[in-house]
N, C-alpha and C positions, 0 to 999 in steps of 0.2 A: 566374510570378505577379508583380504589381506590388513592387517591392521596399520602397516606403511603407507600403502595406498589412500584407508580414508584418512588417514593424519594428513597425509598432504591434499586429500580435497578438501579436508576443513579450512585447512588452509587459505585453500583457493579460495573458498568463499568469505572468508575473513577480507581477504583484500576485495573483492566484489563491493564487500556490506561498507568496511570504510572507505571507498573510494567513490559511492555512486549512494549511498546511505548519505547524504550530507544533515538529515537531520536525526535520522533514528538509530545512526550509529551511537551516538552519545548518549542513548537513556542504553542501548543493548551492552554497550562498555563496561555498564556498573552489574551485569548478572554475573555469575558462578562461571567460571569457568565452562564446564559442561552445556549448559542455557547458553552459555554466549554464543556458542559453538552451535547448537542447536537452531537458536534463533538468525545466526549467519545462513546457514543453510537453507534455512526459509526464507531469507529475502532473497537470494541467489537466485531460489528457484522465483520467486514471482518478481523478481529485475527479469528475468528472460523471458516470463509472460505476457510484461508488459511492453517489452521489448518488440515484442512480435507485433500487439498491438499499435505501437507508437510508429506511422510510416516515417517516423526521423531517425529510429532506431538499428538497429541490428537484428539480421535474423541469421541463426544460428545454420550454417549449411549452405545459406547464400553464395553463389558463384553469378559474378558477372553482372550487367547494366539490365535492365527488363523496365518497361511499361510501366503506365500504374496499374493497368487491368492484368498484366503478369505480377507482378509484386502483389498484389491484393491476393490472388492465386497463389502464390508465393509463401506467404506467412500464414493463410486457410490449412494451407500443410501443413506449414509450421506449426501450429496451435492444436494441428491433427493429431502431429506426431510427439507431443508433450502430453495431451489426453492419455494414448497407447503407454508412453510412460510411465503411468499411474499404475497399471496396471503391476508391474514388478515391486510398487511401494504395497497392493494393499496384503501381499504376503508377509511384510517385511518382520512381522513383530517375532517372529523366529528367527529372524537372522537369515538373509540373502547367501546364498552358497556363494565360492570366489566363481566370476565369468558371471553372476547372474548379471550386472548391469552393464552398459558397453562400454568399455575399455575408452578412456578419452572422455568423458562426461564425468569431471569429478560434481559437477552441482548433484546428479542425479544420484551418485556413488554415498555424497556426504547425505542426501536428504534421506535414502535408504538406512543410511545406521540412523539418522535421527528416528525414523519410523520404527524401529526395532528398540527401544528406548523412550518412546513421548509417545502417547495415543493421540498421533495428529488424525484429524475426522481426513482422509481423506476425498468424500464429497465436499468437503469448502476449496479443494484445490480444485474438484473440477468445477465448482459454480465460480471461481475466479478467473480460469481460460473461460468460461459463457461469456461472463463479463468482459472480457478483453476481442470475444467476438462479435459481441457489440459494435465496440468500438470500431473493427475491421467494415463492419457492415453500414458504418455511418447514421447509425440510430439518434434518433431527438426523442425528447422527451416534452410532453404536454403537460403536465403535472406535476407536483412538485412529490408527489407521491412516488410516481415512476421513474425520476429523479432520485431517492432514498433508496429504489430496489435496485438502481445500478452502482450506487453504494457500496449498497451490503453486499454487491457481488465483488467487488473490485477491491472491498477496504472491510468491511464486517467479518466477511472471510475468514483476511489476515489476523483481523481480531482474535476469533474464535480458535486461530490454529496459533498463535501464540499465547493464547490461553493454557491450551495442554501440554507445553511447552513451563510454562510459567508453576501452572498449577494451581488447586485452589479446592479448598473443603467443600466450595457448598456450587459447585457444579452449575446446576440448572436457574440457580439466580445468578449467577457469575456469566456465563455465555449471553444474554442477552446484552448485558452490560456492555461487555466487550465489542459485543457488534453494531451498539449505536457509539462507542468510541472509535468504534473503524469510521462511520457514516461521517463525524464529526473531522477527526482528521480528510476524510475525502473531500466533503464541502470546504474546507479552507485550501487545501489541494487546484479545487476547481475555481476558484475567487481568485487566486493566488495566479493562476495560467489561464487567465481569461483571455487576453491579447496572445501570449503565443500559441494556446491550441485551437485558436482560431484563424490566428496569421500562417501560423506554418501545417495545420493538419487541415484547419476550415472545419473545424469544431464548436459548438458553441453547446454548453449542456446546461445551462438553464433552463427552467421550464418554459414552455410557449406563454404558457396562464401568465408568468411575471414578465415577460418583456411585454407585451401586448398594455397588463394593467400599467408598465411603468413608461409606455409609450416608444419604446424603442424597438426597432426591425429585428427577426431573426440572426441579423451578424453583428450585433452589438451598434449596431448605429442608431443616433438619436443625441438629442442635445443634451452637455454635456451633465447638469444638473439632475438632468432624467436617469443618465446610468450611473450618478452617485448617490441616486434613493435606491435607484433599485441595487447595487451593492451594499447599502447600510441594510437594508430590506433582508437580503440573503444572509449577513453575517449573524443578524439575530435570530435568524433561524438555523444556523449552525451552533449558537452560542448554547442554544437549548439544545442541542444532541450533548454537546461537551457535558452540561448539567447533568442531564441522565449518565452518560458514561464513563465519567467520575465517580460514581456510584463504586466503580469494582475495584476502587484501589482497598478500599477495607479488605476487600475477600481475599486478598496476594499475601504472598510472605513478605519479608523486608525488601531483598532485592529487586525482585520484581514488582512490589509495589514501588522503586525509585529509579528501574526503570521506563514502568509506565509513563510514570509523574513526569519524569525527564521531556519523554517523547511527547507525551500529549500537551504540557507546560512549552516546549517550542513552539508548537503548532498553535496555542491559546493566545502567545502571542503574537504570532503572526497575525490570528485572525482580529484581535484587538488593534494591530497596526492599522491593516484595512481600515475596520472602521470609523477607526481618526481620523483617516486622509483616502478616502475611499477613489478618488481620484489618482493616485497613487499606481494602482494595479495596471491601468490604462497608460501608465509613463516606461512599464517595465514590471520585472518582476521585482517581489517585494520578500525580502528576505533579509534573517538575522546576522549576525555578525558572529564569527566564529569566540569571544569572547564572550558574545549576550549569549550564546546557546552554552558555555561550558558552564556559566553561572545559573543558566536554570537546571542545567543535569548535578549541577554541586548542592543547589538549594533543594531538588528534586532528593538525593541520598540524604542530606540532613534531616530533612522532615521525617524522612520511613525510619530514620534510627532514632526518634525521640518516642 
């Protein structure tokens, strides 16, 4: 591929990652050059994943007002034709000829030289569009089990494919690691956007099993005590994925153990926020301050360099 060209997709997707990244730009800031670039391309491409997924979102090709039974149709395609995409990355590790990918998609242009360069799996990209066609499909979840498997489709994934990205000597204990870090970050995700992915999508992904035992209806309703057990309830069951998924910072080199540290230490304490005022989430969303988030990505790189 023209070497101008992915310099200015990289590009692209640099601005993508810190402009819509509001939390996991700051740990992806402190990698090598090369990783950082790496890893912007990977979230570029799954910002447009979930993009498609999110009906408040953008869909790439969109022309004009449509239904919601055309707009669901709409993004089905969309998510169609990001699958067929895939297909030009799983060549990539030779090197895409110039004109292989289409002219105007620099996300797809930059994530092609990453793939010719990082052995990203590309089956976790397509178990992240499944996952995001979940979403499109309006799936609930019964279990807190079936709950963690749309997870790992949606956020273990990304784990996994920033793992080979990252890198790491001992592989096969490292990958799982990383994908109940994904799980973790997802659950504080889903606590964090309780009220708007239910106000604005009519989402509610908690398991059936917990709102039932903690007495509250399918759309979050119930009194008000009831749904601040049952979110202290869920945070401690996120708390323990984070447990396990901290596990993989041993297995990283410095940078990318900080940052890890960074990104999952934002999200630790989000979920820690929660907890304290669990009530909290139901007022609004609940979120760090651009100072509290630069001091755990600072505290995040001092610890990997001691």
């Amino acid at each position: 591929m023209n070497g101008a060209a992915v310099a200015l997709s990289y590009e692209h997707c640099e601005r993508i990652t810190r402009s819509r990244a509001r939390n996991f730009y700051y740990g992806i800031r402190l990698l090598p050059a090369r990783k950082r670039a790496a890893m912007c391309a990977l979230y570029a491409m799954a910002r447009r994943i979930d993009d498609v997924g999110d009906s408040t979102g953008p869909v790439r090709g969109q022309d004009g007002p449509a239904g919601e039974g055309a707009e669901r149709d709409t993004r089905v395609a969309a998510l169609d034709e990001i699958r067929r995409s895939f297909s030009l990355l799983t060549n990539a590790a030779g090197g895409l000829p110039a004109g292989a990918v289409r002219p105007g998609d620099p996300v797809l242009t930059a994530l092609a030289d990453t793939v010719a360069h990082f052995p990203l799996p590309i089956d976790a990209l397509e178990e992240l569009v499944e996952g995001c066609s979940w979403d499109l499909a309006g799936r609930r979840y019964s279990t807190f089990d079936e709950l963690v498997e749309y997870c790992r489709h949606v956020a273990g994934t990304v784990g996994r494919l920033s793992l080979a990205i990252y890198g790491t000597p001992r592989p096969e204990q490292a990958e799982p690691l990383a994908d109940a870090l994904g799980v973790a970050l997802q659950l504080t995700n889903i606590l964090r956007d309780l009220v708007e992915d239910r106000d604005e999508m009519g989402r509610v992904y908690l398991p059936a099993e917990d709102l039932e035992r903690f007495g509250v209806t399918s759309m979050l309703d119930g009194a008000p005590d009831d749904l601040a057990a049952l979110i202290c309830f869920e945070t401690g069951r996120a708390a323990a994925w984070y447990e396990r998924g901290l596990q993989l910072l041993p297995l990283l080199d410095r940078r990318s153990r900080a940052c890890t540290a960074a990104m999952a230490g934002i999200y630790r304490r989000l979920l820690d926020r929660i907890r304290m005022s669990p009530d909290s989430v139901l007022r609004g969303r609940v979120s760090l301050s651009p100072g509290e988030k630069a001091a755990v990505a600072a505290m995040a790189l001092a610890r990997a360099a001691a």
